[in-house]
N, C-alpha and C positions, 0 to 999 in steps of 0.2 A: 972666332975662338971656340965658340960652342959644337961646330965642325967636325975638331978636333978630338972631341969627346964621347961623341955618337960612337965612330966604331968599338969604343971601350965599353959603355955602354948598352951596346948589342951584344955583345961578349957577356958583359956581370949576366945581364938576364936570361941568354943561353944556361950559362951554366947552372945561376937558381934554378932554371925552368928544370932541367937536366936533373940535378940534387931533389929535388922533392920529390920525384917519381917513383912509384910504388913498386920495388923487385919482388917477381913471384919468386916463391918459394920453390926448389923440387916437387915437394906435394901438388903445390898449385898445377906447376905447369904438365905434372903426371895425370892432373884429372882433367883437365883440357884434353890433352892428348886422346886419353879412354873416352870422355864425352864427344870427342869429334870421330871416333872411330867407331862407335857406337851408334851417331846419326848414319854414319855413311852405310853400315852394315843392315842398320833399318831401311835403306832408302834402297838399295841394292836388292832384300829380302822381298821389299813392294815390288820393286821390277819384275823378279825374277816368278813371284808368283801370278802375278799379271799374263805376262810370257807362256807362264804353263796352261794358264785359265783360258788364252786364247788361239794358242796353239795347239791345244789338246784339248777342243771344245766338246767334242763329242764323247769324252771319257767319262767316269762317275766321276771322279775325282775336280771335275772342273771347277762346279760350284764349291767345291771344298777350298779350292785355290785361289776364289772370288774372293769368298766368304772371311778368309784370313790375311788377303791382302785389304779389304775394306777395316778388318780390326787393328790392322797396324797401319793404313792413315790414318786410323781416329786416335791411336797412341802416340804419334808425330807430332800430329795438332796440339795434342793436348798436353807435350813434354816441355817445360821452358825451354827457350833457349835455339827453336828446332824451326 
């Protein structure tokens, strides 16, 4: 008998489980968005001056392209969430 009642059962708690879950907002899910596009754009920006630092080592410019890719790791690190 008790058999019977399990898949009902599984069912009530899906749906509680379902019902308490917290919907983002617009807002919310807008600043996700901006904060993931924002890591991705920092992570891209390291590459890309990496890239010039070592591809064009012999420029004045190199160490400059070091130098600001090392300040945006240390802003990666130190951003929640990153």
């Amino acid at each position: 008998m008790l058999k019977r009642f399990v898949p009902f059962l599984l069912i009530a708690v899906l749906i509680g489980s379902t019902a308490c879950e917290h919907k983002k907002t617009q807002a919310e899910v807008k600043a996700e968005k901006v904060k993931a596009f924002r890591k991705q754009q920092l992570a891209k920006a390291i590459k890309s001056y990496e890239e010039l630092a070592t591809k064009y080592a012999d420029s004045e410019h190199a160490a400059e392209a070091k130098q600001r890719a090392q300040k945006l790791k240390a802003q990666a690190a130190q951003s929640p969430g990153k």
